[in-house]
C-alpha positions as CSV (number, residue, x, y, z in Angstrom):
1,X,3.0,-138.0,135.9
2,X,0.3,-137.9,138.4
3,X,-3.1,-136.5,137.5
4,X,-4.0,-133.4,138.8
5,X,-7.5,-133.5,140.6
6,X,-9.4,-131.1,139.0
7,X,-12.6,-130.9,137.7
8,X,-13.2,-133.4,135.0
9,X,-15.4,-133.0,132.1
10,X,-17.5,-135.9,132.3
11,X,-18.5,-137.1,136.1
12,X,-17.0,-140.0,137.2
13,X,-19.1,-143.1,138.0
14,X,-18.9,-144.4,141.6
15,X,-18.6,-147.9,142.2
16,X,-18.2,-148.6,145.9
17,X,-17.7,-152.7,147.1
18,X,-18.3,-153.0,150.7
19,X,-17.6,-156.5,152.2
20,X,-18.2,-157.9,155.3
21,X,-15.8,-158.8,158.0
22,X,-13.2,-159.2,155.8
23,X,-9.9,-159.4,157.7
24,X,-7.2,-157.3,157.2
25,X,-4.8,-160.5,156.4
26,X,-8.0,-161.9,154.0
27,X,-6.3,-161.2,150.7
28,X,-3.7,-162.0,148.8
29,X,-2.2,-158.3,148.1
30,X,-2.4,-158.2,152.2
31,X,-0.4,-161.3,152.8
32,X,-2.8,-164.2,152.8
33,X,-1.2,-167.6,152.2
34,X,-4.7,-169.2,152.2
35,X,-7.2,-167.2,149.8
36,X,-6.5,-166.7,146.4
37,X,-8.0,-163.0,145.7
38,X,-6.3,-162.5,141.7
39,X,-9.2,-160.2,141.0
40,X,-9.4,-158.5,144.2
41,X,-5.2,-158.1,144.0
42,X,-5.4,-157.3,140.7
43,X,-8.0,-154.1,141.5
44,X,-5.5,-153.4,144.1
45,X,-2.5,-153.6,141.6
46,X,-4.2,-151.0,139.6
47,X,-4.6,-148.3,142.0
48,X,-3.7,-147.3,145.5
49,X,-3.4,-149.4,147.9
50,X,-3.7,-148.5,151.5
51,X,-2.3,-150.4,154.7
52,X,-3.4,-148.1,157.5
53,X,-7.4,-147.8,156.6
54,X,-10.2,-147.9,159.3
55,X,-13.2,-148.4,159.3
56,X,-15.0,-146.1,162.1
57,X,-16.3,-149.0,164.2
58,X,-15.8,-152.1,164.4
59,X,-19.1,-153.8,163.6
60,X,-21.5,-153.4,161.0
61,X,-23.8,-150.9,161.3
62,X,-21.8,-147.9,162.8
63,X,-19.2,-148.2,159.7
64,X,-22.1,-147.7,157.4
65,X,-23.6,-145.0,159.1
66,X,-20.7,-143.6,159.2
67,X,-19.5,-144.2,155.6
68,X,-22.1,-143.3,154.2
69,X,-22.7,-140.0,155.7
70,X,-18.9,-138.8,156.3
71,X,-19.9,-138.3,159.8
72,X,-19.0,-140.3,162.8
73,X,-21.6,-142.6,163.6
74,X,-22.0,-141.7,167.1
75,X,-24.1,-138.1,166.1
76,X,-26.9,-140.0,165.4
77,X,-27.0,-141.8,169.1
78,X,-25.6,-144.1,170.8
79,X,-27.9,-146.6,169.6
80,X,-25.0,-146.5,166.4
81,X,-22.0,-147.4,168.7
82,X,-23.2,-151.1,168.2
83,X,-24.9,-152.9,165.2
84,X,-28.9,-152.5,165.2
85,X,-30.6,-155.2,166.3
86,X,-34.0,-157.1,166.5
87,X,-35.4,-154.9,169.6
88,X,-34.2,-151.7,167.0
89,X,-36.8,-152.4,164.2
90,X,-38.6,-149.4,164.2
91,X,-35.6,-147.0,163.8
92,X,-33.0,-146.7,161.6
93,X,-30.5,-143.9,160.0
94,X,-32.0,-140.5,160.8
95,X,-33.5,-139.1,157.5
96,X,-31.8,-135.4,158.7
97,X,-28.5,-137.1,157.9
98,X,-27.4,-136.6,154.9
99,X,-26.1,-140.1,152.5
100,X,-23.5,-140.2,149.5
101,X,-26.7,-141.2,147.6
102,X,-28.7,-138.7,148.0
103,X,-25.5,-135.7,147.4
104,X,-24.7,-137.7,144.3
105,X,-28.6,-137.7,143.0
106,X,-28.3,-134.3,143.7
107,X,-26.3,-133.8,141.1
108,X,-27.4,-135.8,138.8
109,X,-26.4,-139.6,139.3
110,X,-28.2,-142.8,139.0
111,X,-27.7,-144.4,142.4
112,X,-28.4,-148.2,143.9
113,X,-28.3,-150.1,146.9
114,X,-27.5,-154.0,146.0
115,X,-26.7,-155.9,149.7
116,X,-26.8,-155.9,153.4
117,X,-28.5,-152.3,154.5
118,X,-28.3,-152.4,158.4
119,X,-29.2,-149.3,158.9
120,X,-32.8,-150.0,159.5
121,X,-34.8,-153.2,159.3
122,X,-38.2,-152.0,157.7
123,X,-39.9,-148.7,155.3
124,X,-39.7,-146.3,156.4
125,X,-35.8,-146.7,157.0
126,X,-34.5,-148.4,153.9
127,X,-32.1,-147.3,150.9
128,X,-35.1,-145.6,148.8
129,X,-36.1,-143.1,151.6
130,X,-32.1,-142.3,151.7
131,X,-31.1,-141.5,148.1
132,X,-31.2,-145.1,146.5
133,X,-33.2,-145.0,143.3
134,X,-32.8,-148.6,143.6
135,X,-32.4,-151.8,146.6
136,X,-32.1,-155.1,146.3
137,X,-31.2,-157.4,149.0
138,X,-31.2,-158.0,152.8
139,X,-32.0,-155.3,155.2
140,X,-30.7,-157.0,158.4
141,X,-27.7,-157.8,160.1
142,X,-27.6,-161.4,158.2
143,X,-29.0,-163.7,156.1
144,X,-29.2,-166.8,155.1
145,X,-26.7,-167.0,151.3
146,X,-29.7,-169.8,149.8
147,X,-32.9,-169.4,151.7
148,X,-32.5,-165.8,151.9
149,X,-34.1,-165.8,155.7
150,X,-32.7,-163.7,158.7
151,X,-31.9,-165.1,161.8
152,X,-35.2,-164.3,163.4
153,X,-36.8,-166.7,160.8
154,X,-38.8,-163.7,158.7
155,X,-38.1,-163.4,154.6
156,X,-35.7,-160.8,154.5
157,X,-35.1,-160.0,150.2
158,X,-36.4,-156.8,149.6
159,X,-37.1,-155.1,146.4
160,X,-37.3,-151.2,147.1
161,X,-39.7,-151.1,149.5
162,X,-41.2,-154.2,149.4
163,X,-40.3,-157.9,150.0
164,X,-39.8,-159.9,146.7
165,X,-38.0,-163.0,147.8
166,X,-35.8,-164.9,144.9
167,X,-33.7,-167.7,144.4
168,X,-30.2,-167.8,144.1
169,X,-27.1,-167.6,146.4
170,X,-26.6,-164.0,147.6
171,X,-23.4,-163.3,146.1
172,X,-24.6,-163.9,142.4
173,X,-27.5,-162.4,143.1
174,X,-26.2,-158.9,144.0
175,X,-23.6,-158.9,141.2
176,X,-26.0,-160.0,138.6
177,X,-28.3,-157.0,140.3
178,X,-24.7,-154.5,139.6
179,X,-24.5,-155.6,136.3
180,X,-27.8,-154.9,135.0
181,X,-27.4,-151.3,136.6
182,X,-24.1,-150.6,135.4
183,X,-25.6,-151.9,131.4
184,X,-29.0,-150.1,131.6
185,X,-26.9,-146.6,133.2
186,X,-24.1,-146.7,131.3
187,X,-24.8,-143.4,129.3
188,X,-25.2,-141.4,132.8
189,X,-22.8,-140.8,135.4
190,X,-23.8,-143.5,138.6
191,X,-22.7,-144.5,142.4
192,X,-23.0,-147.8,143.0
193,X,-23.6,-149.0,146.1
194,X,-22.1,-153.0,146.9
195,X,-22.7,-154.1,150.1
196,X,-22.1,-157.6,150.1
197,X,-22.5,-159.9,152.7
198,X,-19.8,-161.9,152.2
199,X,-18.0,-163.3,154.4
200,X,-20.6,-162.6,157.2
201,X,-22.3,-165.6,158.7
202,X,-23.7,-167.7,158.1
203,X,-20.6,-168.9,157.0
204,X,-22.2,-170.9,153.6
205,X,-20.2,-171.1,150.7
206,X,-22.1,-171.6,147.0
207,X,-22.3,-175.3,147.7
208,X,-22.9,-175.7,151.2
209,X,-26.7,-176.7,152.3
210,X,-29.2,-173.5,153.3
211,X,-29.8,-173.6,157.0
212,X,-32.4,-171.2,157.9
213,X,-36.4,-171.7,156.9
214,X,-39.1,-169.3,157.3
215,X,-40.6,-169.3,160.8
216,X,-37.3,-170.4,162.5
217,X,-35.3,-168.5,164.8
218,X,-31.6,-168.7,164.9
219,X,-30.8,-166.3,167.2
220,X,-28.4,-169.2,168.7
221,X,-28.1,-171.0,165.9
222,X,-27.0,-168.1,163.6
223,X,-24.0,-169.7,162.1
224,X,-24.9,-172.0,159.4
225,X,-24.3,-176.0,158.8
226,X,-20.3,-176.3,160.2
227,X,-19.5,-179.9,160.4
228,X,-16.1,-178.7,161.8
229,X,-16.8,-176.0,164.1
230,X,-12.6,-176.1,165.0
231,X,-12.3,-175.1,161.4
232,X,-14.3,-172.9,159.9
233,X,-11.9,-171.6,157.4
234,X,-13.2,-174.2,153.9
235,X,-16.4,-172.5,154.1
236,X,-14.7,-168.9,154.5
237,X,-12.4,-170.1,151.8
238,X,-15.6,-170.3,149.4
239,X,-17.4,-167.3,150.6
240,X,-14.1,-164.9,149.6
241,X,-13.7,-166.9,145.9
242,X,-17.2,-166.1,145.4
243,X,-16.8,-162.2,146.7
244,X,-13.5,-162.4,144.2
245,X,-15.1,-163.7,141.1
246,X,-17.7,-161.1,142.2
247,X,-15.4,-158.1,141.7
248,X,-13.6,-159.5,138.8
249,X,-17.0,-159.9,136.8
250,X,-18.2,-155.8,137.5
251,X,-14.5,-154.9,137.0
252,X,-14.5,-157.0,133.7
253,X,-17.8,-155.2,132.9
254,X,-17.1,-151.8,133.2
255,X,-13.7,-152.8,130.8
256,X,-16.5,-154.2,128.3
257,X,-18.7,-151.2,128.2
258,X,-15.5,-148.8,127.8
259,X,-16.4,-147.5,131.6
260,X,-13.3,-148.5,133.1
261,X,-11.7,-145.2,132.4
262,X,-14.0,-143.2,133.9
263,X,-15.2,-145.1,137.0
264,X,-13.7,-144.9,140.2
265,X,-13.8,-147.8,142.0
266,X,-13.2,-148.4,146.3
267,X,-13.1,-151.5,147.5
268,X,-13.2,-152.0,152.0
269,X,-14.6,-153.8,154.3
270,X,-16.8,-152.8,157.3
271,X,-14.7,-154.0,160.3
272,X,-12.4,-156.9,160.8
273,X,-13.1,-160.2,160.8
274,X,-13.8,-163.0,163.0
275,X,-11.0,-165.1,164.2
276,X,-12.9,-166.9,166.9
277,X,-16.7,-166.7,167.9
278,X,-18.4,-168.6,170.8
279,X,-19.2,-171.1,171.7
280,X,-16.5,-173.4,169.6
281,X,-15.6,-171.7,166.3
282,X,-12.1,-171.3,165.1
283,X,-10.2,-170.8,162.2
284,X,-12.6,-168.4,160.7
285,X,-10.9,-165.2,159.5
286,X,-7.3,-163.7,159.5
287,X,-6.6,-159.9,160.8
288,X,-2.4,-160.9,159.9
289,X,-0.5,-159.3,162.2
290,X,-3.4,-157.1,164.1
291,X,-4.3,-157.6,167.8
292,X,-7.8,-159.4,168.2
293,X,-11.4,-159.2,165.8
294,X,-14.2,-157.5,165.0
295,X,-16.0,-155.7,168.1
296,X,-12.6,-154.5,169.6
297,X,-11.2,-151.2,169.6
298,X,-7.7,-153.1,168.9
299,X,-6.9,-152.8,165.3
300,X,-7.6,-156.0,164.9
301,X,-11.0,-154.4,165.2
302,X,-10.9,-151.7,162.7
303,X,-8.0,-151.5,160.4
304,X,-9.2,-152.9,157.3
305,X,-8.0,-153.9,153.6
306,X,-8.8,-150.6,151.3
307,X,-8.0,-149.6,147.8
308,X,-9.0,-147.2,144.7
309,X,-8.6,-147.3,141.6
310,X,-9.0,-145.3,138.2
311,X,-7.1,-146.0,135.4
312,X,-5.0,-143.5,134.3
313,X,-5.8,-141.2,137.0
314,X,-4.7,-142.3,140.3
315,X,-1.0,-143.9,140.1
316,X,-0.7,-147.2,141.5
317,X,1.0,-147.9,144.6
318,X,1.1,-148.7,148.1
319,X,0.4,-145.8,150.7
320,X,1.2,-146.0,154.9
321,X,-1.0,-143.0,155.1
322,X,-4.1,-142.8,157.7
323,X,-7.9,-142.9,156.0
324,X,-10.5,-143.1,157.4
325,X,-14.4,-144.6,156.6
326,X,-15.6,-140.8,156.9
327,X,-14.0,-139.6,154.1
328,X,-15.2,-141.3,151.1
329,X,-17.9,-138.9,151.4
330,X,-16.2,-135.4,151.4
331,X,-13.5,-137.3,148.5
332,X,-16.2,-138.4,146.2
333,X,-18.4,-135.3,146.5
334,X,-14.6,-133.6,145.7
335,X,-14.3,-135.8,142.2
336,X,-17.7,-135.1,141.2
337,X,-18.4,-132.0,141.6
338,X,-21.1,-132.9,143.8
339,X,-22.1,-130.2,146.7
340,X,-21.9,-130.7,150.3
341,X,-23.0,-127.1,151.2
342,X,-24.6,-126.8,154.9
343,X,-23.0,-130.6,155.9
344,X,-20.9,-131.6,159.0
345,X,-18.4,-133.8,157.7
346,X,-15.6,-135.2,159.9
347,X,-14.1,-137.0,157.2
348,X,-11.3,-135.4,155.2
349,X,-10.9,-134.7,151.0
350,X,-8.2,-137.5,150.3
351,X,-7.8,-136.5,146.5
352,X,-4.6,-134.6,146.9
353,X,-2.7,-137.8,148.2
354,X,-5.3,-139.5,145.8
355,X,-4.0,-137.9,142.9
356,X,-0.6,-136.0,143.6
357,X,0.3,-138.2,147.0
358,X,0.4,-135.1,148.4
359,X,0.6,-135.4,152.7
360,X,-2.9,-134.8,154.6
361,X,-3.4,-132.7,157.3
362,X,-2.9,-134.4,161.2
363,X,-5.6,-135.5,162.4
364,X,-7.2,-137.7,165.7
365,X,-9.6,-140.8,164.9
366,X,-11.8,-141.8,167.7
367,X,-13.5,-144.7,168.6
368,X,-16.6,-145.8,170.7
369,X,-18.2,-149.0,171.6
370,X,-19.8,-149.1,174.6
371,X,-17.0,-149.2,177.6
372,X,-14.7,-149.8,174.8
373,X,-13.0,-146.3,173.6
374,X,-9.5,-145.5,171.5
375,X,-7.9,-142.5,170.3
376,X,-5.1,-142.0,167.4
377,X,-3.4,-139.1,166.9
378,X,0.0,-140.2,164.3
379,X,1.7,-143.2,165.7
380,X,0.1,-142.9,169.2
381,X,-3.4,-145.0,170.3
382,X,-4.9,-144.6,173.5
383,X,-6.8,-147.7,174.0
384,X,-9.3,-147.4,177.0
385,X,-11.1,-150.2,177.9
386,X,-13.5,-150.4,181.0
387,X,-11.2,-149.1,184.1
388,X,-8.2,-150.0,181.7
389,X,-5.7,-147.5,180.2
390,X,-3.2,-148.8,177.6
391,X,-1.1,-146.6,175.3
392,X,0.8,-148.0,172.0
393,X,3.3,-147.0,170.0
394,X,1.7,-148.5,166.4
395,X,4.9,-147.4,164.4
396,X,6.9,-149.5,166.3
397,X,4.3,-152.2,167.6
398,X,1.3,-152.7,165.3
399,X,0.3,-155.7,167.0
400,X,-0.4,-153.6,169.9
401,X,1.9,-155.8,172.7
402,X,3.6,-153.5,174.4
403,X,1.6,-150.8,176.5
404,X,3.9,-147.9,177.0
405,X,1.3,-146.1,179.1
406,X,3.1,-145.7,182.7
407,X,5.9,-144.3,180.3
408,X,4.2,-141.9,178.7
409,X,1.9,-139.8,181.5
410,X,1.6,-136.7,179.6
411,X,0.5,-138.4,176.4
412,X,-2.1,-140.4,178.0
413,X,-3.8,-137.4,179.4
414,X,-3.3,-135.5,176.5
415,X,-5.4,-138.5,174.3
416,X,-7.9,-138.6,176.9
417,X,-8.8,-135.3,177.3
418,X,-9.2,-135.2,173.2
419,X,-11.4,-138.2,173.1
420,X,-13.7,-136.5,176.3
421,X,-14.3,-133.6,174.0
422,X,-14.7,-135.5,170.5
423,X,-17.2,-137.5,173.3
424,X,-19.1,-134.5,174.4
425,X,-19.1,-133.4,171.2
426,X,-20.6,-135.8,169.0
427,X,-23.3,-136.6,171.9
428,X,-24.4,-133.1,171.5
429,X,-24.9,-133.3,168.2
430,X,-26.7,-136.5,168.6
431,X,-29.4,-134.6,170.4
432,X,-30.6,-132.8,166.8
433,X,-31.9,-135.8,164.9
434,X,-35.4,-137.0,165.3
435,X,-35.6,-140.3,167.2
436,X,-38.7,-142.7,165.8
């Protein structure tokens, strides 16, 4: 029988794992022949599972932004199509916008930050100015896994606001950070926030050599020590065992501390991985069957590996049924009780399918990246990139291979005119927010 979603007595804890880049064909409960995920599978196994998840853009920062907020990322400027970068230091998320932290310390929660931020690189635009009670970790784009040093050579470990640099490979060090929280909170209802970096580059792996030192700069030499730049994929290999013995430990915790039952846990990733990056890397990441990588508008792009899970509330299975990145804020606000009075949310409630699979309303989804824009509206995506139009059918052709645009005029027009308007929308709303 499958739970009914109302309100529960005690608050569920939030435990939300973020990675990075991770391809849609990444893990094993997605169809990878090459990574063994058990724990990750096994998190999936236990709740639902879904296969048509995006994340709202397809790099870093504007999925955070965006997930974080249940907004689209573009009404905060255009400066969050694209991932913030070193000429971007002095700005960061808009302190107007409203973050899951800060509705869920609202009501009550113990919140942290433990990972890659990227949604500003200094005070006063880190996780303690937007609802974190506590950060540890990187607040730029990347970092080196050993050394802890971003690619413009500056000590990038911060402690709140502060930089406290510690030894350690990044991975451990953010789950050990989660466990402690989860221990010292466990008699209060708490979001945890899990960023990791993983599998970001530099592509390091627990025993591969630190790259980056202090007073560097690695702007072109960002990638870490690849003896085989034709195959990257052993160091990937170790990254996602490290990210899977990760989840198993804070999965195995909460199961220790009798929190298992009472924790909902989300596990996505920010965009889609690699496959190639220049000059001469291959072999990095897997999308499976998807069209292309992170930074396209293809759903190679975008569509990610998601799942939740709650014991004995949500049902396990498999689901073919559209989420996006701006919901988890309007759904976990939903299963807490939390209010969201006076906030624009694009993203939608997805406990009813959650919890009695019930079907969610239609919808469009809309991308932006620069010259690179897509609609989706049911099986349909308009794919508009630079003068070129292309329309798929994804139902039929999910590795986007056959544009059935000239066939379908009316369509075309009728996706374009709703991503103009979603366009003039969300850059009006980008006019409200204070720019630094």
């Amino acid at each position: 029988m499958l739970w009914s979603a109302t309100v529960v007595a005690t608050p569920p804890n939030i435990v939300l794992i973020v990675a990075d880049d991770l391809g849609y064909g990444d893990l094993g409960c997605y169809g990878s022949k090459i990574h063994a995920t058990p724990n990750i599978d096994a998190l999936a196994a236990s709740g639902l599972r879904f296969t048509d998840f995006h994340s709202a853009g397809p790099m870093c920062t504007p999925t955070r932004a965006a997930m974080l907020t249940g907004q689209y990322q573009q009404r905060f400027g255009r400066e969050f199509d694209s991932a913030l970068g070193e000429a971007q230091h002095d700005m960061g998320l808009p302190h107007e916008a409203m973050t899951i932290a800060e509705v869920l310390k609202s009501a009550g929660y113990a919140t942290a930050c433990f990972g890659k931020w990227h949604l500003g690189y200094q005070p006063p635009w880190l996780p303690p100015d937007q609802g974190f009670d506590e950060f540890r970790g990187l607040a730029s784009g990347d970092g080196d896994y050993h050394t802890h040093i971003d690619r413009s050579g500056s000590e990038d470990w911060w402690h709140g606001n502060q930089i406290e640099m510690t030894s350690g490979y990044t991975t451990e060090l953010l789950t050990r950070y989660s466990l402690d929280f989860i221990d010292k909170n466990r008699e209060r209802p708490f979001f945890l926030y899990l960023p990791h970096l993983a599998i970001h580059f530099p592509w390091q792996g627990p025993d591969d050599p630190a790259h980056r030192q202090k007073g560097g700069h690695y702007a072109k030499d960002k990638w870490g020590i690849i003896p085989n730049p034709g195959n990257v994929s052993p160091h990937v290999t170790a990254m996602i065992a490290a990210l899977d013995e990760s989840v198993g430990r804070i999965i195995a915790a909460l199961k220790e501390r009798r929190l298992d039952r009472n924790t909902l846990v989300i596990f996505t990733s920010d965009n889609g991985g690699y496959l190639t990056y220049a000059p001469n890397f291959r072999n990095i990441s897997s999308n499976g069957p998807l069209r292309d990588q992170k930074g396209s508008v293809y759903e190679g792009g975008h569509r990610v590996p998601m799942m939740i899970s709650w014991p004995e509330r949500i049902q396990p299975g498999v689901t073919d049924t559209i989420m996006h990145s701006t919901d988890l804020l309007p759904t976990i606000a939903r299963l807490t009780s939390a209010s969201t009075n006076g906030l624009q949310l694009d993203g939608v409630d997805v406990s009813p399918l959650l919890f009695q699979r019930s079907t969610l309303p239609e919808r469009m989804l809309f991308w932006r990246l620069g010259d690179k824009r897509a609609v989706r509206s049911g099986p349909w995506k308009l794919c508009m990139i630079g003068k070129r139009t292309e329309l798929y059918q994804l139902d039929q052709d999910i590795g986007e291979t056959h544009n059935v645009a000239a066939e379908n005029p009316e369509r075309v027009e009728q996706l374009r005119k709703a991503w103009n308007e979603w366009d003039a929308d969300v850059n009006r709303s980008a006019e409200q927010f204070t720019k630094p």
